[in-house]
C-alpha positions as CSV (number, residue, x, y, z in Angstrom):
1,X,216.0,-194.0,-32.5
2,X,214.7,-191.9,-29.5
3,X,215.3,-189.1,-31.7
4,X,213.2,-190.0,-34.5
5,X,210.7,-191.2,-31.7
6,X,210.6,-187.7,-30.4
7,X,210.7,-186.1,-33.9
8,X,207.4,-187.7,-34.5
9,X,205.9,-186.8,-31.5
10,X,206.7,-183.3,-32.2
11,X,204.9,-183.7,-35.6
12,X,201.7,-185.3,-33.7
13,X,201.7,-182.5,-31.3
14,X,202.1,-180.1,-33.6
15,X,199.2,-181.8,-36.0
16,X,197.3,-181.5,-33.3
17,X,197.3,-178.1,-32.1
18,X,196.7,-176.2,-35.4
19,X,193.5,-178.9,-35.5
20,X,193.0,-177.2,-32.1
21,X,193.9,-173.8,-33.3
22,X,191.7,-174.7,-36.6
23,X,188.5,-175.8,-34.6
24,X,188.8,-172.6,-32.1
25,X,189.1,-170.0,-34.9
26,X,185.7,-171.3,-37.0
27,X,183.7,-171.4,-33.9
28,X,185.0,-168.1,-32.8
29,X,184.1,-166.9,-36.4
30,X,181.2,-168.8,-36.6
31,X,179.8,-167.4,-33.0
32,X,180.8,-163.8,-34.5
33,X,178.7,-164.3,-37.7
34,X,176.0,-166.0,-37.2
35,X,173.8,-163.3,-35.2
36,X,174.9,-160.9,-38.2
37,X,174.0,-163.8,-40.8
38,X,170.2,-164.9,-39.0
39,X,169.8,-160.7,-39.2
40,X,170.2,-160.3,-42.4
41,X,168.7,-163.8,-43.7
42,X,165.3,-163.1,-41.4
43,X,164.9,-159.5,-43.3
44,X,165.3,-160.9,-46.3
45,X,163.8,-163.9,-46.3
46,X,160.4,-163.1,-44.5
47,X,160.3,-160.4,-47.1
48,X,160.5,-162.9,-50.3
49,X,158.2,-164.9,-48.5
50,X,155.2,-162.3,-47.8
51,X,156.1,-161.3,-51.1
52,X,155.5,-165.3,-52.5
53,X,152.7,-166.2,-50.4
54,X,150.5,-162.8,-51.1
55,X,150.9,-163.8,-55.1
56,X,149.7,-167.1,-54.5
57,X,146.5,-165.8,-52.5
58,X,146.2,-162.3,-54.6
59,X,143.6,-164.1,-56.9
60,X,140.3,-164.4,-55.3
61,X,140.5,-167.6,-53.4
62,X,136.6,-167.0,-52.3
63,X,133.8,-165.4,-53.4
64,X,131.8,-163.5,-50.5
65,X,129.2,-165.9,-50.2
66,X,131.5,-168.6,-49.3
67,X,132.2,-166.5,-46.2
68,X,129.1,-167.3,-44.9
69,X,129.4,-171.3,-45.3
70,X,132.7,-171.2,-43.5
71,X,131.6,-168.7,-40.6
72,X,128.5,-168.6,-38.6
73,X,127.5,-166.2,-36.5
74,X,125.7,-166.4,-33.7
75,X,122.9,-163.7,-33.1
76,X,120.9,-163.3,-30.4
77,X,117.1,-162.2,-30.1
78,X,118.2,-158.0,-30.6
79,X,120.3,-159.1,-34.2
80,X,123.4,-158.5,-32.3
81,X,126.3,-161.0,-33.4
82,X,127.0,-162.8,-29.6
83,X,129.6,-165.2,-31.2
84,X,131.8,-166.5,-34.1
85,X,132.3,-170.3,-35.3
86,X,133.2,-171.9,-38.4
87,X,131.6,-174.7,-40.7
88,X,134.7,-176.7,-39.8
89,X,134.0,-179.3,-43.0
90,X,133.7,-176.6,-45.6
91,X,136.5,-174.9,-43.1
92,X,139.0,-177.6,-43.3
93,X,138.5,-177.6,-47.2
94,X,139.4,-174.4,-48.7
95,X,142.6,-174.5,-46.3
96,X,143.4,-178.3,-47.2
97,X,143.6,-177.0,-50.9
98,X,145.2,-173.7,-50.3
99,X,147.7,-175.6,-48.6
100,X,148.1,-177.7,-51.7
101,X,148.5,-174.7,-53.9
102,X,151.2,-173.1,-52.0
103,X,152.9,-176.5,-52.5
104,X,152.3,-176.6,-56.2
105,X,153.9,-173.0,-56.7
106,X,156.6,-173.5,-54.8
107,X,158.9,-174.7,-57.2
108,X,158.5,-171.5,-59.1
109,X,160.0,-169.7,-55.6
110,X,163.6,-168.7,-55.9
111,X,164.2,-165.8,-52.9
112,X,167.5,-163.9,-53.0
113,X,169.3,-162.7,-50.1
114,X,170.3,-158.5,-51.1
115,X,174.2,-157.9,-51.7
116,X,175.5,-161.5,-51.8
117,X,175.7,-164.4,-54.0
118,X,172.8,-167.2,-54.0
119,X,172.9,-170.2,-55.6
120,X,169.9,-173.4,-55.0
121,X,169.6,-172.2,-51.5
122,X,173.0,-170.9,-50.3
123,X,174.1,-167.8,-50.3
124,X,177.8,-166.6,-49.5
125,X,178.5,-164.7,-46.9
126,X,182.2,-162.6,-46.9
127,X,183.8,-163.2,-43.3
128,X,184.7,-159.7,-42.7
129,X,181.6,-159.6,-41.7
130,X,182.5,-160.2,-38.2
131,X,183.8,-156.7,-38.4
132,X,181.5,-154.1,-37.3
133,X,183.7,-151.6,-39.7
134,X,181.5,-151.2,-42.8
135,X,184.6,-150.8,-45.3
136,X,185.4,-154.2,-44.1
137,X,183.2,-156.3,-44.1
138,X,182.9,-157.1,-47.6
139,X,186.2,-158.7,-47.6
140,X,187.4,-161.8,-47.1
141,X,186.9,-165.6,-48.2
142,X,183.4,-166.9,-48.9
143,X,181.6,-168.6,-45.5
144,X,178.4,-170.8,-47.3
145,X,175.2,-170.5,-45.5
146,X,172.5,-173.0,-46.5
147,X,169.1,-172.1,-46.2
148,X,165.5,-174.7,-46.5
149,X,162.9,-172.4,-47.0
150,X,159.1,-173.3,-46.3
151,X,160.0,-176.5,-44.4
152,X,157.3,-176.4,-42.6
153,X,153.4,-174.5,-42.8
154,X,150.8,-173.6,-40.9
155,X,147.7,-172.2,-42.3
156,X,144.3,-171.2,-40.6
157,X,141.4,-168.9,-41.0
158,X,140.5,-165.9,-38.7
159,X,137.6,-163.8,-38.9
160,X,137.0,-160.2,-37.8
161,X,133.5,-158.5,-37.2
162,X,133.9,-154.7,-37.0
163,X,130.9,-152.2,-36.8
164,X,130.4,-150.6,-40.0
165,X,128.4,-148.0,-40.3
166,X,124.3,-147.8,-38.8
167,X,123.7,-151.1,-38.1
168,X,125.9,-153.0,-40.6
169,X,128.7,-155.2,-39.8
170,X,132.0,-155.5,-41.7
171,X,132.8,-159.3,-41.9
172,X,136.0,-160.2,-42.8
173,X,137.9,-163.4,-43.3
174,X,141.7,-163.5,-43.6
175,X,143.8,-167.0,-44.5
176,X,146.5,-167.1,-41.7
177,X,150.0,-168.9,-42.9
178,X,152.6,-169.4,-40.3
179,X,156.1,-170.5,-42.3
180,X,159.1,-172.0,-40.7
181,X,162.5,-172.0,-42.3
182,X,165.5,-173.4,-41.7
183,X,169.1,-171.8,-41.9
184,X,172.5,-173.7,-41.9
185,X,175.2,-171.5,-40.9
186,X,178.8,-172.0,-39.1
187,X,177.4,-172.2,-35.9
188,X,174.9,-174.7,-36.1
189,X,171.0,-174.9,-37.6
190,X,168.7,-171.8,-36.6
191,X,165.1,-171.9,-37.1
192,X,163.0,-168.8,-37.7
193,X,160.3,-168.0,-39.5
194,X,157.0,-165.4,-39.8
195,X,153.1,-165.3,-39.6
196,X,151.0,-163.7,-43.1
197,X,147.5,-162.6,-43.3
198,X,145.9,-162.0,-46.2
199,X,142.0,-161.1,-46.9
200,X,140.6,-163.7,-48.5
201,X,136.8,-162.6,-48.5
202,X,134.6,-159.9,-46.9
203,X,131.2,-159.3,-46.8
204,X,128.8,-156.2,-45.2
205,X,125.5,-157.7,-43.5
206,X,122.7,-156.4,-41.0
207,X,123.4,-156.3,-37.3
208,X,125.2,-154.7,-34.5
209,X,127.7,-155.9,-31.9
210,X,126.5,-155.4,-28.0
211,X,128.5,-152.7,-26.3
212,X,130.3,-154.8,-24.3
213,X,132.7,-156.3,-27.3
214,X,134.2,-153.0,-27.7
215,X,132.9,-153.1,-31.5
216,X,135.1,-155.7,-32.8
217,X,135.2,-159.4,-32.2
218,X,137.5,-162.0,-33.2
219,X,137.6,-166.0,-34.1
220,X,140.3,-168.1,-34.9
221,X,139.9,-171.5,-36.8
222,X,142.2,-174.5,-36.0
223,X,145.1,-174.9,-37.5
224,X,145.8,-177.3,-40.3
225,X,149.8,-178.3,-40.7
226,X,151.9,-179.4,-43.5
C-alpha cells in the first residue's frame, strides 16, 4: 500500500514538473521571440497600412475651395497671415465622414506579413527564430501570432502656410490618421501602431508671413476618435 502510495506521488511529482518545465520553456521562447516578432510585424504592418489608407484618400477628398471653409486665416492690417483656425462645424464633417469611409473599405483590407504564412489575421512564425543564425531560423514548428489591425483611429486635420513665391502663400491641408493595432504573440498582447498624412487640398493665395514665423506656420485641428 505505501508503495503504491508513493508510486503515485512519484507520478504527481513528476506531472508536475514537466508542467513546470513546459511553462518555463514557452515563456523563455516566448520572451526570445517576441521583440523579433513586434520587429518584423511593425515593418510590415505600418507599411500595408500607409499603403491602405493613402488609397482610400488618393481620390480627391476636397476641392481647393473647401480649404478655405475649413481654415481661416487670420490677417492683420499689412495682409500678413498672424494666425490659423479652423471652421470646426464644416471641420468636424469632412473628418466625421472620412472616418466612415476608412471603415467602409476596410473589409476589402487583407495585409500580409513578407516570408510567412497568414491566414484571417495570423500569421506563423517558425521558432528558430529565436536563433540569431540566419540558416536557422526558418526551422522549427509553427508559433501563431494573432494580429487586430486598425482597432483603433484617430484622424485630424493640420494645415501648413509656407511662403511661396513674391507675396503668395502656399496653403496646404493634410488629413492626419493615427492607427493603433494590436498583436497577440507568446508573450502577451503588444500595442503599436503609426501616424499618416496625406494632402488632401492646397491652394496659392495673396499675402506674406511676418518675419518673425520663420516663413512657415502650422495648425492642428482636434482630433476626432473611432
Amino acid at each position: 500500500m505505501k508503495l503504491k502510495r508513493r508510486k503515485n506521488k512519484n507520478i504527481i511529482m513528476t506531472i508536475l514538473l514537466v508542467i513546470v518545465m513546459t511553462m518555463f520553456i514557452l515563456n523563455y521562447i516566448g520572451s526570445k521571440i517576441t521583440p523579433r516578432v513586434i520587429d518584423i510585424v511593425k515593418g510590415n504592418i505600418n507599411k500595408n497600412v500607409y499603403n491602405y489608407v493613402f488609397y482610400v484618400f488618393s481620390e480627391e477628398v476636397l476641392v481647393n475651395e473647401d480649404l478655405l471653409k475649413i481654415v481661416n486665416l487670420e490677417k492683420n492690417s499689412d495682409n500678413e497671415i498672424i494666425a490659423v483656425d479652423y471652421n470646426f462645424n464644416v471641420a468636424y464633417k469632412y473628418l466625421n465622414e472620412g472616418l466612415n469611409r476608412l471603415y467602409e473599405e476596410l473589409n476589402t483590407f487583407e495585409p500580409k506579413v513578407s516570408y510567412y504564412e497568414t491566414k484571417d489575421g495570423i500569421f506563423f512564425v517558425p521558432v528558430g527564430l529565436i536563433n540569431d543564425n540566419v540558416l536557422l531560423e526558418n526551422l522549427g514548428f509553427k508559433i501563431p501570432c494573432k494580429v487586430n489591425y486598425i482597432n483603433d483611429i484617430e484622424i485630424n486635420f493640420k494645415t501648413r502656410v509656407t511662403d511661396y513665391g513674391l507675396n503668395n502663400l502656399l496653403v496646404e491641408l493634410y488629413l492626419v490618421v493615427d492607427v493603433k493595432n494590436d498583436l497577440l504573440s507568446p508573450n502577451g498582447r503588444e500595442e503599436f501602431g503609426d501616424s499618416y498624412e496625406i494632402v488632401v487640398a492646397s491652394k496659392v493665395i495673396m499675402g506674406q508671413i511676418p518675419s518673425y514665423y520663420g516663413g512657415m506656420i502650422e495648425k492642428s485641428s482636434s482630433i476626432l476618435s473611432s
